[in-house]
LOLOFI-257508 format. One record per atom (N, C-alpha, C): residue in one letter; atom name; y, z, x negated. Coordinates in pm, whole numbers, plus 50000, padded with zeros to 5 digits. Layout:
<voses>
<vose><type>A</type><atom>CA</atom><north>Y</north><up>Z</up><east>X</east></vose>
...
</voses>
This chain:
<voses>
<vose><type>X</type><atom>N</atom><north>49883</north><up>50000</up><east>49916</east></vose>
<vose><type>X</type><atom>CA</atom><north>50000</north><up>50000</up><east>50000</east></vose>
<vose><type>X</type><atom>C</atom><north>50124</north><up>50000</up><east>49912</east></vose>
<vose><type>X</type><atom>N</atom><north>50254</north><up>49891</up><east>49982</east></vose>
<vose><type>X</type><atom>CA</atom><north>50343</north><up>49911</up><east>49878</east></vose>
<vose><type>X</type><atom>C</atom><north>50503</north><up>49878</up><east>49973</east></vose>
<vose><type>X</type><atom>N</atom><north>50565</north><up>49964</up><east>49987</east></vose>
<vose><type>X</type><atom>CA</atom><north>50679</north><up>49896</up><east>50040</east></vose>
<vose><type>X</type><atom>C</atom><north>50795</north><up>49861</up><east>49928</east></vose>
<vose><type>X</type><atom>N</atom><north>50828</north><up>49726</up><east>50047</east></vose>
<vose><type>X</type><atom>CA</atom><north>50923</north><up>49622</up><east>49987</east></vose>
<vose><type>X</type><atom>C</atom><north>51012</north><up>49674</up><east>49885</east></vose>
<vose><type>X</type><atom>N</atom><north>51039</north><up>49598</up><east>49759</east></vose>
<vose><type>X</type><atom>CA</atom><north>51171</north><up>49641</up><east>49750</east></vose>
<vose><type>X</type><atom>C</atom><north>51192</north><up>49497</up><east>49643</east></vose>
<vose><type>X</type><atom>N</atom><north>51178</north><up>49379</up><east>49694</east></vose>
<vose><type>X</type><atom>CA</atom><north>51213</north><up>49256</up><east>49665</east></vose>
<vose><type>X</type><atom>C</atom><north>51132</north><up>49213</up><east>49631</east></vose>
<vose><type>X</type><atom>N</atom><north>51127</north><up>49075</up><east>49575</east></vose>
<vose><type>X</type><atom>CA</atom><north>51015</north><up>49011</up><east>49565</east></vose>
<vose><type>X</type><atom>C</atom><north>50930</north><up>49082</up><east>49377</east></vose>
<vose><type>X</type><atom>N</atom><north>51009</north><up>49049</up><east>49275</east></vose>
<vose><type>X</type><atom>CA</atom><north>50961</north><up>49103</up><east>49187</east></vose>
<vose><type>X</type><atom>C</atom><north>50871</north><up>49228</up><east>49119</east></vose>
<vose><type>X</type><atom>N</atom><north>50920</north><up>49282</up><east>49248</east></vose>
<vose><type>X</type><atom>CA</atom><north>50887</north><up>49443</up><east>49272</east></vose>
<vose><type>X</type><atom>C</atom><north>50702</north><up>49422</up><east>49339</east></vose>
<vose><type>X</type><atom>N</atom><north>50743</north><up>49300</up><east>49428</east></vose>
<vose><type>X</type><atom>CA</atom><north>50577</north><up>49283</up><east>49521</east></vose>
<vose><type>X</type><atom>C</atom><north>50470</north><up>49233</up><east>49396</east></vose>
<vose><type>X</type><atom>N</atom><north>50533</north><up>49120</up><east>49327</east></vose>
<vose><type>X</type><atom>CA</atom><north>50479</north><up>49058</up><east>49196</east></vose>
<vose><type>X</type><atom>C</atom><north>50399</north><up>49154</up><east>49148</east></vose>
<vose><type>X</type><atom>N</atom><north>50449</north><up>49228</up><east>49128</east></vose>
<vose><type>X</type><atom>CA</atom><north>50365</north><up>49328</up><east>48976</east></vose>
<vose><type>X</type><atom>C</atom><north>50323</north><up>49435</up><east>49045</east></vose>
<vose><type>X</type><atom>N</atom><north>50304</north><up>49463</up><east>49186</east></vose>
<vose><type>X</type><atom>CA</atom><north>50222</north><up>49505</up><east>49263</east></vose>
<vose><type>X</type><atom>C</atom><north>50057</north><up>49453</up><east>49253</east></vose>
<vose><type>X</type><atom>N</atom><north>50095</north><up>49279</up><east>49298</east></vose>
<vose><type>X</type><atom>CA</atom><north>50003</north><up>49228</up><east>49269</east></vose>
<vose><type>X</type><atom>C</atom><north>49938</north><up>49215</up><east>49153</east></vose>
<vose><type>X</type><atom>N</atom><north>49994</north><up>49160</up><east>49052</east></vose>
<vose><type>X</type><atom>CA</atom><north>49953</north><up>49206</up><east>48902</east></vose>
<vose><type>X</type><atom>C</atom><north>49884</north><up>49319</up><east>48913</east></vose>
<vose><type>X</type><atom>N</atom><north>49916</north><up>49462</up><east>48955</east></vose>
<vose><type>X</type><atom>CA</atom><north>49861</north><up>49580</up><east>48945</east></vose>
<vose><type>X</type><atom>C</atom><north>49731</north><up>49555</up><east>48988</east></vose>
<vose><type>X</type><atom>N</atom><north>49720</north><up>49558</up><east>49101</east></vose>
<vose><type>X</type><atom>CA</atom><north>49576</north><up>49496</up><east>49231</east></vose>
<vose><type>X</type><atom>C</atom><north>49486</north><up>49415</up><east>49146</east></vose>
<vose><type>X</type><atom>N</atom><north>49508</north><up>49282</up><east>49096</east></vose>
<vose><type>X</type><atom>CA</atom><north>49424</north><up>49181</up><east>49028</east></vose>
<vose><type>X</type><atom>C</atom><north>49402</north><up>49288</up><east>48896</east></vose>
<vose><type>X</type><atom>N</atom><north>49485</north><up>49360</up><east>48775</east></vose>
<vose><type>X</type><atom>CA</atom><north>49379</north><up>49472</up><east>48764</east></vose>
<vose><type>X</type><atom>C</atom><north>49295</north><up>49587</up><east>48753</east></vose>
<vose><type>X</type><atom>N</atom><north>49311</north><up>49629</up><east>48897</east></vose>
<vose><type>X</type><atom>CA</atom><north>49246</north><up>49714</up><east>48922</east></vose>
<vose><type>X</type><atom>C</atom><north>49092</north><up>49602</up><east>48966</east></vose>
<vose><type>X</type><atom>N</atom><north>49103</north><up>49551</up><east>49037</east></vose>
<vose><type>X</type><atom>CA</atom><north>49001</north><up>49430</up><east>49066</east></vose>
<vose><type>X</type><atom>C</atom><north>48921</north><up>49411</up><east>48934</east></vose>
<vose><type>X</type><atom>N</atom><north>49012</north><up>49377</up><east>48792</east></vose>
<vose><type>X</type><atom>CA</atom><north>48928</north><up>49312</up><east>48722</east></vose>
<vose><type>X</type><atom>C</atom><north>48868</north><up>49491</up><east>48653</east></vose>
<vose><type>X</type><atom>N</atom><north>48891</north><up>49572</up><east>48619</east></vose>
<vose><type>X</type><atom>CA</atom><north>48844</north><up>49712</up><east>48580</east></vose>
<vose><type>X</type><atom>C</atom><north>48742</north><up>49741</up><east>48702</east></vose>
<vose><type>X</type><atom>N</atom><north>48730</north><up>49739</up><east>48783</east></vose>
<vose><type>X</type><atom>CA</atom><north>48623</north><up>49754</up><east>48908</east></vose>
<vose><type>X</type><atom>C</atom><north>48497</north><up>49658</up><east>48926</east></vose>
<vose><type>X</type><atom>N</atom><north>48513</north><up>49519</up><east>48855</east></vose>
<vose><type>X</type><atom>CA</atom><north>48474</north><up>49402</up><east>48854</east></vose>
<vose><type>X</type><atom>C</atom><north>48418</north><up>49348</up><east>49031</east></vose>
<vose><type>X</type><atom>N</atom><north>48537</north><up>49307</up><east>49091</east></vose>
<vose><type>X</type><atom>CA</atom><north>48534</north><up>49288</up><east>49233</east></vose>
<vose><type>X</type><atom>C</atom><north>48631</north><up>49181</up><east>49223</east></vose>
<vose><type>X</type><atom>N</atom><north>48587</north><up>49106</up><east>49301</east></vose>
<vose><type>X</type><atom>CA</atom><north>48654</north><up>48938</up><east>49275</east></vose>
<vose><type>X</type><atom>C</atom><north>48752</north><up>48983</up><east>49433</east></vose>
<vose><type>X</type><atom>N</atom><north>48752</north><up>49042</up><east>49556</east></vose>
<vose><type>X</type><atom>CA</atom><north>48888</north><up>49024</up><east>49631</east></vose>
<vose><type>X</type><atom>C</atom><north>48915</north><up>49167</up><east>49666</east></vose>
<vose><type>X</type><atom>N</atom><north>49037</north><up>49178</up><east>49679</east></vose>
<vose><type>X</type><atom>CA</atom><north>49146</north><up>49281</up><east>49738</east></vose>
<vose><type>X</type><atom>C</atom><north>49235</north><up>49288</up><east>49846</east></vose>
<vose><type>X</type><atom>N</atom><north>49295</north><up>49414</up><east>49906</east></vose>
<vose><type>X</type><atom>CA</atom><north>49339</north><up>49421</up><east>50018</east></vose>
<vose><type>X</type><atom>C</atom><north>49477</north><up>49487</up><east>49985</east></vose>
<vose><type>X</type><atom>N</atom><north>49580</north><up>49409</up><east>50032</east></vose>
<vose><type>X</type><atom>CA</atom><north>49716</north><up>49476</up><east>49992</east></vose>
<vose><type>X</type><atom>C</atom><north>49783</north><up>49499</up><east>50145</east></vose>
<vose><type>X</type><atom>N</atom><north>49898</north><up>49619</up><east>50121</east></vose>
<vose><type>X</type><atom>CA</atom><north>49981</north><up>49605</up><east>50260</east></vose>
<vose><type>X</type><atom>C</atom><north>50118</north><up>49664</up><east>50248</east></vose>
<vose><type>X</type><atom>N</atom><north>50200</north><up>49569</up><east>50274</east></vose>
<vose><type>X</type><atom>CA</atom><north>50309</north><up>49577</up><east>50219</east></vose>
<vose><type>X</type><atom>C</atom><north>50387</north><up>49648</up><east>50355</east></vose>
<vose><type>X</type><atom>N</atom><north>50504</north><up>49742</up><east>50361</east></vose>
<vose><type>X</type><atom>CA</atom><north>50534</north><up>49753</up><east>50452</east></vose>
<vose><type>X</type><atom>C</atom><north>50711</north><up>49681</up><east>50419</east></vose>
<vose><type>X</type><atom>N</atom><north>50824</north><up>49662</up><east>50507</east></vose>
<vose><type>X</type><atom>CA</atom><north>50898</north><up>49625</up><east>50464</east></vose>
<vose><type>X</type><atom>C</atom><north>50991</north><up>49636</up><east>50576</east></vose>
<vose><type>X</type><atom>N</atom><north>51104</north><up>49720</up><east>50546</east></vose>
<vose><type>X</type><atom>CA</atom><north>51210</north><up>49783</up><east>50668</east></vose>
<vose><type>X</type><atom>C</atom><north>51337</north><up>49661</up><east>50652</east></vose>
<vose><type>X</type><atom>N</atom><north>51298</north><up>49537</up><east>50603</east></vose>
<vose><type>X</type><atom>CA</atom><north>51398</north><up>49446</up><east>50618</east></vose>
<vose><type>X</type><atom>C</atom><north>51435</north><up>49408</up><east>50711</east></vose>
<vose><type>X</type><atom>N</atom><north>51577</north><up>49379</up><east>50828</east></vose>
<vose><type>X</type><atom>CA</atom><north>51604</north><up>49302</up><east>50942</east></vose>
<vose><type>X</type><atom>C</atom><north>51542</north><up>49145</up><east>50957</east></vose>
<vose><type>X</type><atom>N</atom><north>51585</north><up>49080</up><east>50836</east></vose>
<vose><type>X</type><atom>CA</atom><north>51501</north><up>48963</up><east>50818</east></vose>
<vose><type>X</type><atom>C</atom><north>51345</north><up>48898</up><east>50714</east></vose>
<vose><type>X</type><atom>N</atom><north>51271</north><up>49057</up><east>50756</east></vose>
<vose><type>X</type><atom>CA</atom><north>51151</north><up>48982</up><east>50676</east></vose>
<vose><type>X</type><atom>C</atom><north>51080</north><up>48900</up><east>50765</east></vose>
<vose><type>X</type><atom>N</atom><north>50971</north><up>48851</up><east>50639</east></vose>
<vose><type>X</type><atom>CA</atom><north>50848</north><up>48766</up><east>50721</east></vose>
<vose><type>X</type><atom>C</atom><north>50747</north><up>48855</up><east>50753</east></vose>
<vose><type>X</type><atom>N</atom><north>50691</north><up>48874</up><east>50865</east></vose>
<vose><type>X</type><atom>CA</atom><north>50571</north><up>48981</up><east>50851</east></vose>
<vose><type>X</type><atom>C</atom><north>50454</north><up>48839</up><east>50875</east></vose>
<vose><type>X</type><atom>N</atom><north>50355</north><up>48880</up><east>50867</east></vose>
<vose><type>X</type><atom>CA</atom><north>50209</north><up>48817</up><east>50853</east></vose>
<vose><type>X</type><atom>C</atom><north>50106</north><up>48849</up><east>50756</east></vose>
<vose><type>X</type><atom>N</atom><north>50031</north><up>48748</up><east>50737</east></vose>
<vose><type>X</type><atom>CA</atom><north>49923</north><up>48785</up><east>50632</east></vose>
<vose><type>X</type><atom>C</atom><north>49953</north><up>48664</up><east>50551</east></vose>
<vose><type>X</type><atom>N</atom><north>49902</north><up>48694</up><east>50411</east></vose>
<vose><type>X</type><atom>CA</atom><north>49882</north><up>48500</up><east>50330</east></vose>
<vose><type>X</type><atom>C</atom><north>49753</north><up>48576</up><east>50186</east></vose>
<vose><type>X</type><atom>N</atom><north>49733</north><up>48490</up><east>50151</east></vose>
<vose><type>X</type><atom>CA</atom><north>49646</north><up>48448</up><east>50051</east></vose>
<vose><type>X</type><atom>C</atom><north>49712</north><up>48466</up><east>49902</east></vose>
<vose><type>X</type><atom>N</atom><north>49690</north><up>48558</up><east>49778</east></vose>
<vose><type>X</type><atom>CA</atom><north>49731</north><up>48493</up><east>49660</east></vose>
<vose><type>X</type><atom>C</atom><north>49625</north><up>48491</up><east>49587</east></vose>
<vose><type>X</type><atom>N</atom><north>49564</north><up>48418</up><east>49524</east></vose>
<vose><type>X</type><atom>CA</atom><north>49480</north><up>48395</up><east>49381</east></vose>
<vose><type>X</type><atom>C</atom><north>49574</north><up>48399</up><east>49281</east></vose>
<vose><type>X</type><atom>N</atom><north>49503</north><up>48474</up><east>49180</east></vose>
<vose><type>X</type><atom>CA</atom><north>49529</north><up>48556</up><east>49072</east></vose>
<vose><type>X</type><atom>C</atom><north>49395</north><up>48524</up><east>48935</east></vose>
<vose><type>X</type><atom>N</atom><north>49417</north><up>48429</up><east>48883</east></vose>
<vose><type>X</type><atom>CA</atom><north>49359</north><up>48421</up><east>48799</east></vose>
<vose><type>X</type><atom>C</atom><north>49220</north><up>48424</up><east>48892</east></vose>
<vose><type>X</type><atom>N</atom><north>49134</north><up>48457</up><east>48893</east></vose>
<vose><type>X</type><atom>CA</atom><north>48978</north><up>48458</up><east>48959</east></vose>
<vose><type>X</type><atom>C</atom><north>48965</north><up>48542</up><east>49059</east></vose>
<vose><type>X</type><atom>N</atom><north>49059</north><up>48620</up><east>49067</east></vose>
<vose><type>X</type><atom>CA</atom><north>49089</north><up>48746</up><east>49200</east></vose>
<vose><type>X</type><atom>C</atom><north>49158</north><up>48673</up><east>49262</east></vose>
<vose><type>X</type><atom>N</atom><north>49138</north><up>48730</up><east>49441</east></vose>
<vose><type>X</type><atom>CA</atom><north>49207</north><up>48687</up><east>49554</east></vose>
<vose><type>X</type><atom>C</atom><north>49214</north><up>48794</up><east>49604</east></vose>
<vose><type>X</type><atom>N</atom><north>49398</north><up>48795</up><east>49655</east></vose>
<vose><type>X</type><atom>CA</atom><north>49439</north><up>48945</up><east>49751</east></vose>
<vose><type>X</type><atom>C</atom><north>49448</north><up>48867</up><east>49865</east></vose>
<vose><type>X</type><atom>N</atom><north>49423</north><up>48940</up><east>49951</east></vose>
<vose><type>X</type><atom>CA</atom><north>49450</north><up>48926</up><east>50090</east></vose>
<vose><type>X</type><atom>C</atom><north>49580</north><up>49018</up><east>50120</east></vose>
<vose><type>X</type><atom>N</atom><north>49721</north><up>48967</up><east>50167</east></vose>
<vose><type>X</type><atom>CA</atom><north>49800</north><up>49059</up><east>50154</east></vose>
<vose><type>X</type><atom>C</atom><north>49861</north><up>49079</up><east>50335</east></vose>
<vose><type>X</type><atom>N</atom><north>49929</north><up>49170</up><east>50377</east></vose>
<vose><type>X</type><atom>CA</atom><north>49946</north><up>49200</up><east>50523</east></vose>
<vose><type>X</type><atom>C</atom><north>50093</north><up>49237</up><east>50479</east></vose>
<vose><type>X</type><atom>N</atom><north>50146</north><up>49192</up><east>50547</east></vose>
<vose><type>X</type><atom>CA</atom><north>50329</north><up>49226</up><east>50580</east></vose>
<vose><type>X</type><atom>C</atom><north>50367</north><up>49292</up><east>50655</east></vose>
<vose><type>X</type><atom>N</atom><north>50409</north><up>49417</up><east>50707</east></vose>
<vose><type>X</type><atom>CA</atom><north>50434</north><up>49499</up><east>50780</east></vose>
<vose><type>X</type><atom>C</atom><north>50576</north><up>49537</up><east>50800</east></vose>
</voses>
């Protein structure tokens, strides 16, 4: 879980995730971002990461 605090900030979230993934040796992950922006995007999307894939949720 990680709330927003711009995009760079989500980046190396992910970075973090892909490795914890690769120290666990588990090829996908589950992220969830929460984000008190007026104009965010909420949904879900896809990132691959080198051989890891997050599944990420926008909240």
């Amino acid at each position: 879980m990680k709330i927003w605090h711009g995009k760079e900030y989500n980046e190396r979230g992910e970075r973090q995730l892909a490795e914890y993934l690769e120290y666990y040796h588990i090829d996908k992950g589950y992220m969830l971002s929460f984000n008190f922006n007026k104009n965010k995007q909420s949904g879900t999307h896809t990132i691959r990461l080198g051989e890891k894939t997050i599944f990420e949720a926008i909240v």
